[in-house]
N, C-alpha and C positions, 0 to 999 in steps of 0.2 A: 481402937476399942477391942477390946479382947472377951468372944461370945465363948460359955464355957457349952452352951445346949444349944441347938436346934430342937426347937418344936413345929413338929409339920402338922398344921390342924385344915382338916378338910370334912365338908360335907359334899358326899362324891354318890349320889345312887346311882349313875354309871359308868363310875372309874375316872371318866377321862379329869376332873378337877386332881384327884389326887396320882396320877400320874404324870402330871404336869408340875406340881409342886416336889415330886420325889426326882425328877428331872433337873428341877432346880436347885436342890438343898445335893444332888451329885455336884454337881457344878462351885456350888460356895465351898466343897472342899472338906477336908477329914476332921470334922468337928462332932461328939457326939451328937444323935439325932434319936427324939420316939416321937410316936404316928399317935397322936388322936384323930380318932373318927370319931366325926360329929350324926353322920349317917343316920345311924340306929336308933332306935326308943331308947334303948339303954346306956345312951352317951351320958358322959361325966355331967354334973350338975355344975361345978365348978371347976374352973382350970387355974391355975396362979401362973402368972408368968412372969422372973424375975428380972429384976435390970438388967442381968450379964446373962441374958438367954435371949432368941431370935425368934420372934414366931412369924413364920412361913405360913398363910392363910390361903387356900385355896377355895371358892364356890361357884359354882353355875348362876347363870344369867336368865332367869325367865321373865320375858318381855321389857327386855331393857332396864332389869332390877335386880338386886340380890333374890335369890329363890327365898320364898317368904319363911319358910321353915329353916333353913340357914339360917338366917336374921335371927330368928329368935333362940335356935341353938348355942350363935356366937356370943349372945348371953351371957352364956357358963365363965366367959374370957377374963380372968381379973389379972392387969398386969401392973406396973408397977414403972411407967416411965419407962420401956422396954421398945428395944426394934422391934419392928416386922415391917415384914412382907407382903402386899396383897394381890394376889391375881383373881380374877374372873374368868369364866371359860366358859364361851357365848356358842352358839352354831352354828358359826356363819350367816347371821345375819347382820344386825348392831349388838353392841353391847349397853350404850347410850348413858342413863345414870347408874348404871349400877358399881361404873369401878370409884368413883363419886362415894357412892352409899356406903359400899364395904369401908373405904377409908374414914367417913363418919363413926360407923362401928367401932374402930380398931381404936380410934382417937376418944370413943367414949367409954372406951375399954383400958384404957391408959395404955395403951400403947401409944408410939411413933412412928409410921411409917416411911420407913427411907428410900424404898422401890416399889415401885408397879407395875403391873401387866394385864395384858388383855388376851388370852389364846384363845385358842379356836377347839374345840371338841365335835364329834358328831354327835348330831342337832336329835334330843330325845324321838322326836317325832320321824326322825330316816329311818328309811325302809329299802328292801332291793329296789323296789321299783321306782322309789320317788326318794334318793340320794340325799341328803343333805350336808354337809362336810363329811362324809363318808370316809370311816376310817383314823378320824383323826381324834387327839394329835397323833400324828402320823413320826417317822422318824426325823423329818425336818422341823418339825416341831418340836421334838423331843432334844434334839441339838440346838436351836436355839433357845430353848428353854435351859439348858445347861449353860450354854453363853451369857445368859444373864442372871445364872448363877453365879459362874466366876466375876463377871459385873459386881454383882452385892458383895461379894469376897472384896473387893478393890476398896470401894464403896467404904465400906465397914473397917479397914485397915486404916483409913484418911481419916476415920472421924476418933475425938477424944471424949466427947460428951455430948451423947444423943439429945439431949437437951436445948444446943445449942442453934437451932432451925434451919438445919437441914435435911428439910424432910422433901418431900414430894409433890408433886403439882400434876394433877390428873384431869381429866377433862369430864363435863357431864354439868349436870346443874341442878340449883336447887328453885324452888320446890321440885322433888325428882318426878320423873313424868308416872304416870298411874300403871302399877304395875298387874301381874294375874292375878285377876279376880278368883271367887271361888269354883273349881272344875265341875257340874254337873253331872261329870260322865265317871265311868271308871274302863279299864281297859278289858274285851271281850274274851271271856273261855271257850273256845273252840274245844268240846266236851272231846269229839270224835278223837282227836289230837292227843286230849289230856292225858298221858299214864299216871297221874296225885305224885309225881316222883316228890312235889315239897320246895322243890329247890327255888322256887317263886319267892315261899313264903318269906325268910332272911333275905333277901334279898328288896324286900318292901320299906321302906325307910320311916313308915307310919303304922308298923304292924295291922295294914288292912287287908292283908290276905289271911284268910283260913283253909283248912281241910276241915273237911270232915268226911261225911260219902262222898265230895265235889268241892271242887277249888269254889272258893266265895270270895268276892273284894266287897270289902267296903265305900260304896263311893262316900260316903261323907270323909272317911279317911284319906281316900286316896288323891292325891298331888300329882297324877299325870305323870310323873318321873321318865314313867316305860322301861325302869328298872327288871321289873317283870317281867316283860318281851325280851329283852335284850338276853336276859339270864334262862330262858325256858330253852330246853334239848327240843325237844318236838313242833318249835312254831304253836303252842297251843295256846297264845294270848296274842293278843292284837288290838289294832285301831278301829274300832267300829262304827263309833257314832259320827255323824257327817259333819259336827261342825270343828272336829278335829281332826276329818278326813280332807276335810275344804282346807284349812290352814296348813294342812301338809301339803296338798296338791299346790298349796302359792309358795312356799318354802322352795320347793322343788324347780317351779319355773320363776324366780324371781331372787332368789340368792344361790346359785349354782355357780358364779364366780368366783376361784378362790381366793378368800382373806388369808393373810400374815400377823403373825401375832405384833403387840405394841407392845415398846415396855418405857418405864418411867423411871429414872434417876433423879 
């Protein structure tokens, strides 16, 4: 089968889905490639994705699910009987239904999915002190994530008409298990800290941050991401409320084992 595009579509509030996907679409090899981010408020309302084009799906895993705002972004996806690719990128804990769900999606998106994967990212909620895939994906991750690029390069050269059911077999189950509810919390300003440099605000995937005299979040907007934190120069946001300081602290001593990514053929 002869793909004329890669489309790398990713909702990534902190990188690590869409650097895991650009790891991969390295690896499938010198075919042209453009980046929608799903991320932002201002993402595409509709996407087309044509028969002789490949789309590459990357998303985050909360609580064993596609990230709920994901879900509804991917939406936008109108394909037309078309590859793709689907990875998930968990925290080292489970991934469980969500790489299940994503390919629901992609299939009710007219796409066909003919590979999958499961990487590891570090987990929104790590911290220095309480670790959780820390760092990753790291650069072994990022090479095999390239390996199972070339994989879908292989893959894709064998097939004549994607049509023809060879598609993917993922694990997970249906009805999918009950994923994050709504966050009551939003993440704390450490005012002392703050210099309003901004650089929070884009970096919010719900436009729930403000300036104005003071950083302001929305919590009814905000999804816990930790986008925020991750992206703040001075440490001036952070984990506050105790029952997402509880759930980190069990992260910390109960999946500190390292996972290796899956991938599905």
């Amino acid at each position: 089968m002869k793909i004329k595009k890669i489309r790398l579509i990713s909702f990534s509030p902190t990188r690590t889905s869409k650097r895991v996907i650009d790891a991969i679409a390295s690896g499938i090899g010198d075919i042209p490639a453009d980046t929608v981010d799903l991320t932002y408020p201002d993402a595409v309302s509709t996407l087309q994705i044509a028969a002789d084009e490949l789309a590459v799906i990357g998303v985050p895993v909360y609580a064993g699910r596609v990230a709920p705002l994901a879900a509804t972004r991917l939406a936008a996806i109108k394909g037309n009987s078309s590859p793709a690719v689907i990875v998930v990128i968990y925290g080292n804990r489970e991934f469980e239904d969500a790489l299940l769900e994503l390919k629901d999606i992609a299939e009710n998106a007219a796409l066909i999915p003919l590979a999958a994967g499961a990487f590891i990212g570090e987990h929104s909620y790590s911290g220095p002190a309480t670790p959780v895939g820390a760092g990753r994906p790291d650069s072994v991750d990022l090479a095999a994530a390239n390996a199972f690029g070339a994989k879908i390069r292989e893959k894709i050269a064998d097939i004549n008409d994607v049509t023809t059911g060879r598609g993917v077999h993922v694990p997970g189950n249906r009805p999918y298990k009950d994923g994050v509810g709504a966050i009551p919390f939003a993440p704390k300003v450490v005012e002392a800290q703050c210099t309003q440099c901004g650089i929070c605000l884009p970096a919010c995937p719900t436009g729930a941050i403000s300036l104005d005299s003071q950083i302001a979040i929305d919590q009814d907007l905000c999804i816990f991401c930790c986008a925020c934190i991750k992206n703040c120069p001075e440490d001036a946001l952070t984990i506050a409320a105790d029952p997402i300081k509880q759930k980190r602290q069990w992260l910390y001593e109960n999946c500190a084992e390292r996972k290796e990514p899956r991938i599905y053929l």
